[in-house]
N, C-alpha and C positions, 0 to 999 in steps of 0.2 A: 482559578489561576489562568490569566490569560498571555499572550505573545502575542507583539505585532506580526503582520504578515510576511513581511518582508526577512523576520527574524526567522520565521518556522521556511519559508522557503531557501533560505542560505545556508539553513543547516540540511535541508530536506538532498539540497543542491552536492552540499558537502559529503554526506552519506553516499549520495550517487555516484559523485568523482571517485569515491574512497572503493566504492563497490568494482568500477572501470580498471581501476587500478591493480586490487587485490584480487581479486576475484574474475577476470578478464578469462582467465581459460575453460571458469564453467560457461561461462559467456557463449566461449568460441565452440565449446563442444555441445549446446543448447541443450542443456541441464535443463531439469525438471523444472517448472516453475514454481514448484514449492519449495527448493530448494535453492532458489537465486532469492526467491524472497524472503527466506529465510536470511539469507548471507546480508542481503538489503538491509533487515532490520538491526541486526548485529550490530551493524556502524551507524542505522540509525539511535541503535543503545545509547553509543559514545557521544552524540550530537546531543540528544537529549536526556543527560544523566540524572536529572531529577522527576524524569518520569516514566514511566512502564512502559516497555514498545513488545506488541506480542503478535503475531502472527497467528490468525484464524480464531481468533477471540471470540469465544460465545457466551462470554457472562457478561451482563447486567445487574450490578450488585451484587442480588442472592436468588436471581432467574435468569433462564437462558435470554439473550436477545431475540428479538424476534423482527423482521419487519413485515411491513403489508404488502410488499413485491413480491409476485411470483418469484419463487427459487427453482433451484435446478438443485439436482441430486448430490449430496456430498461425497460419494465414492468414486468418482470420477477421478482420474490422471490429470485432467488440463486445469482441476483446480478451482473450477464453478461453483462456488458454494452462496448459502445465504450469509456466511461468516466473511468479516472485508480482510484483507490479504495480512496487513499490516496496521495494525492502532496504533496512536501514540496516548497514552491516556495513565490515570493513576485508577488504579486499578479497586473494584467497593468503592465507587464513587461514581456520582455522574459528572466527571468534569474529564470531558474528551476534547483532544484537539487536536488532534487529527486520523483523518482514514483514509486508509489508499486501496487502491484497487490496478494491482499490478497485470499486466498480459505481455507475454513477449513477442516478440517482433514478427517471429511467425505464425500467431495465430492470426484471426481474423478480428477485429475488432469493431464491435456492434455497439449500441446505446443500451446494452444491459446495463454496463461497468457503471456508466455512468446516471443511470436508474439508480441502482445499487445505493451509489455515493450521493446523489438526491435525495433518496429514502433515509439513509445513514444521517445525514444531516439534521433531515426534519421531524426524525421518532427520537434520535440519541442525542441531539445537542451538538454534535461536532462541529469545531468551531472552523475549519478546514477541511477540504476534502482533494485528494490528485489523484488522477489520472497516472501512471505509470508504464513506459513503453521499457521492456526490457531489451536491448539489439542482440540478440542471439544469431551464432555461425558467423556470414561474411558480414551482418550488418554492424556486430560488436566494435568492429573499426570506427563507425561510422557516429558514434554512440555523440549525444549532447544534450546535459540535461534540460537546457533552454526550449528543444522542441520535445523531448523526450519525457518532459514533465507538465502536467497540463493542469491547472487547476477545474476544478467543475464548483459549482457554484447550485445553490437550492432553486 
């Protein structure tokens, strides 16, 4: 099952506003990142109700995922895993269509993420891939998903 692009980024878009909106005060007190992503995927539930949206997803069918990029440790706080932040996918199946790889606005941001979302693409199939700037503390004002969403591409 596929979506044009335009249609997964207007909801992707929509989810965001929706998060800005609801959700602005974990924003402002810069909440966990697993925890705004969390909130992230929720509305993207609502955006996309005919398909599975899960956060930190490690199954492949009926094995874990796995890719060929270097990972970094899953018990970490900031959230670094080999797992992508947010899937949108149906779930026992390999028809993915999208994967994001969220970071908020105070960490630093490297070409891991988008290693990650490279890799996610060309071993899983995902037909999509974003980039995700979370604006936590003074920058949550500042918040637009236009530059704050970024497509990455294989």
């Amino acid at each position: 099952m596929s979506m044009p692009k335009e249609e997964v980024q207007r909801r992707l878009y929509a989810a965001y506003n929706t998060l800005l909106k609801k959700d602005r005060a974990l924003l402002k007190l810069d909440a966990n990142e697993r925890s705004l992503t969390h909130k992230l995927a929720e509305h993207l539930q609502v955006e996309f109700p005919d398909w599975d949206v899960d956060c930190e997803y490690n199954r492949s069918e009926d094995a874990p995922k796995r890719l060929s990029v270097q990972t970094i440790s899953t018990d970490d706080t900031d959230a670094h895993t080999v797992f992508p932040d947010i899937i949108v996918h149906h779930r026992n199946t390999k028809n993915n269509l999208v994967v994001i790889e969220a970071k908020k606005s105070s960490t630093s941001v490297g070409n891991a993420d988008e290693e990650k979302l490279k890799a996610y693409i060309a071993e899983h199939h995902y037909q999509f891939a974003f980039a995700v700037v979370l604006p936590v503390a003074s920058r949550a004002s500042e918040a637009n998903p236009s530059t704050d969403i970024v497509e990455v591409r294989a």
